[in-house]
C-alpha positions in Angstrom: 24.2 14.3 35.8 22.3 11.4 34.4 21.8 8.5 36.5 19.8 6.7 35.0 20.6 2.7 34.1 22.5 2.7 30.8 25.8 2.2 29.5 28.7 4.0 27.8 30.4 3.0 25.1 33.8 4.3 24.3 35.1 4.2 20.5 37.7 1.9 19.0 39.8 5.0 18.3 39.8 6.0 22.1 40.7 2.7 23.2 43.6 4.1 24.9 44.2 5.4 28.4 41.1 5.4 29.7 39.3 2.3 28.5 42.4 -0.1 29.5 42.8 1.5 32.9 39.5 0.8 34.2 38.4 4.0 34.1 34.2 3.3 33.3 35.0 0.3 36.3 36.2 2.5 38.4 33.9 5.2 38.5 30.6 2.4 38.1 30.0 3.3 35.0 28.6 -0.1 33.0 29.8 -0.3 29.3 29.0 -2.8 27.0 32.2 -4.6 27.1 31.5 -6.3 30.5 34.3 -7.8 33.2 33.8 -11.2 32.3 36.4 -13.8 31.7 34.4 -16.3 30.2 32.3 -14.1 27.8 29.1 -16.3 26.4 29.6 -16.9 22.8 26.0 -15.5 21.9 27.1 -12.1 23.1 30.7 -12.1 21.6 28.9 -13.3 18.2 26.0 -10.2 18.8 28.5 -7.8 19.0 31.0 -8.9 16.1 33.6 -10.3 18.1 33.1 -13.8 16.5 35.7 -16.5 18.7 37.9 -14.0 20.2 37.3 -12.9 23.8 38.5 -9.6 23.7 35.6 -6.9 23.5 35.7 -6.6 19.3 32.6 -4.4 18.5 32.6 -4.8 14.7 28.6 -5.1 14.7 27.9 -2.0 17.1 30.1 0.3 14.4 28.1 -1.8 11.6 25.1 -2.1 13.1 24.7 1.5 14.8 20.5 0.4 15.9 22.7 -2.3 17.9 23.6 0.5 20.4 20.1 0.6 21.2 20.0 -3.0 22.2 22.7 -2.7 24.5 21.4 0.1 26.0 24.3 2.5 25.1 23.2 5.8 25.8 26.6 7.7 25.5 29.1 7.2 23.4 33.3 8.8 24.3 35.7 8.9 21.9 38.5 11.6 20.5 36.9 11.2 16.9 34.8 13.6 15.0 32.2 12.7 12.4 33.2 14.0 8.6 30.8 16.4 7.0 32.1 15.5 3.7 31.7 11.4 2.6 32.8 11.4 -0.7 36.4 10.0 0.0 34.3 7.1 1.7 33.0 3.7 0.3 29.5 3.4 -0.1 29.6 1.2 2.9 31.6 3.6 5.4 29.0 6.7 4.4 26.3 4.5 5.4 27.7 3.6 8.8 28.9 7.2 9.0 25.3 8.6 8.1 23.6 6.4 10.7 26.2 6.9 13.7 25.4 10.5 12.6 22.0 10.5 12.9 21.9 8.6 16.3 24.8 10.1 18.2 24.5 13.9 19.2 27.4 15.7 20.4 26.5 17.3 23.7 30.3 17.7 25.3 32.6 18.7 22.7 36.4 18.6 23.9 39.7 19.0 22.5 40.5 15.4 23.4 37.2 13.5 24.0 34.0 14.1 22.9 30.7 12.4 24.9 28.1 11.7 22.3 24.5 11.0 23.4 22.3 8.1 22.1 18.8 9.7 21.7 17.3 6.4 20.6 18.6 4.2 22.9 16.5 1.5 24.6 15.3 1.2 28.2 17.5 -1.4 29.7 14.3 -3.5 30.4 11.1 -3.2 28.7 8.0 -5.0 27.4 7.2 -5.1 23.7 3.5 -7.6 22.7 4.8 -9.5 20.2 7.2 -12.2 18.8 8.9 -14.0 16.5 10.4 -17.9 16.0 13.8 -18.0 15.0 16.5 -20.6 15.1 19.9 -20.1 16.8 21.7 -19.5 13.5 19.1 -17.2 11.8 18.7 -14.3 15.3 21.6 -12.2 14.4 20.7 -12.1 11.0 17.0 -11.1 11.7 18.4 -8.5 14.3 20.9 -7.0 11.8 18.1 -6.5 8.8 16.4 -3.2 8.4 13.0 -4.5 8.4 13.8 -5.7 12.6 11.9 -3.2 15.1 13.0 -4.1 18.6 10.5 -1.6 20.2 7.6 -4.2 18.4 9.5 -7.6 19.0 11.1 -10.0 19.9 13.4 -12.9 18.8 13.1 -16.3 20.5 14.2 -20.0 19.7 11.2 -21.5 21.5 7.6 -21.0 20.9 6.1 -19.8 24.2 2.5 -20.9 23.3 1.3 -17.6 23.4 -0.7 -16.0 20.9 0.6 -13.2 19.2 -1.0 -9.8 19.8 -3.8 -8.8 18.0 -2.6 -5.6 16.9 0.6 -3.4 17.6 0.8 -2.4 20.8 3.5 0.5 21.8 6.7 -1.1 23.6 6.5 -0.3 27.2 9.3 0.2 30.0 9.9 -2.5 32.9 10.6 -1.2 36.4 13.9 -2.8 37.6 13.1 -3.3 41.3 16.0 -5.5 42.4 
């Protein structure tokens, strides 16, 4: 049993019984969607959901190192990944590669399979350095390749710190209340 602070995310696909019953809620399991009726419109615009308030994750699926932002170490869902991509767009392989290569199936089932995120961020941790962004340009920075969140981070403001002299390793934050 893990329980440690991270979330689970179910799959599109699975969005059936269990996701619209409450089921994570229920048992205190935290999942990226949130309970909140008034979701902030950074968040709904992180995750892909653009104006709508329903929990639309089109940049987690797109954006698989988003899943380690959000602290999504397990992933549920009654989907399998294909072995063979060549009936796929060039696109759908690449999002299919990467969920691939960061989900591991560790409890296969006939109806839901629990994947595990073995790259997934520490839900609070320290990284040395930073960089200036404005409000329209963040998503874009955190959705290019080049964008290490273990090294950085994005802010609107300058701090008026200086910026470390040399890269440091990131380093986890004890959550004491």
């Amino acid at each position: 049993v893990d329980r440690s602070l991270n979330r689970v995310f179910v799959f599109p696909q699975s969005w059936g019984s269990h996701y619209s019953d409450n089921y994570l809620w229920y048992n205190a399991i935290q999942n990226p969607g949130g309970a909140s009726p008034n979701p902030l419109r950074r968040y709904l615009n992180f995750i892909g959901a653009g104006a709508s308030v329903m929990f639309v994750p089109n940049n987690l699926i797109q954006y698989p190192a988003f899943f380690d932002l959000l602290n999504i170490k397990y992933a549920v869902g009654n989907l399998s990944f294909p072995e063979d991509l060549s009936k796929y767009d060039a696109s759908s392989q690449r999002i299919i590669r990467s969920l691939k290569n960061r989900f591991r199936l560790i409890s296969p089932n006939s109806g839901t399979n629990v994947y595990q995120n073995d790259s997934v961020l520490p839900r609070a941790y320290i990284v040395a350095d930073y960089r200036i962004a404005g409000e329209n340009e963040i998503l874009d920075i955190l959705k290019s390749p080049g964008f290490d969140p273990r090294a950085e981070i994005v802010l609107e403001d300058d701090p008026g710190l200086p910026h470390a002299p040399a890269k440091l390793p990131m380093t986890e934050a004890r959550i004491t209340d």
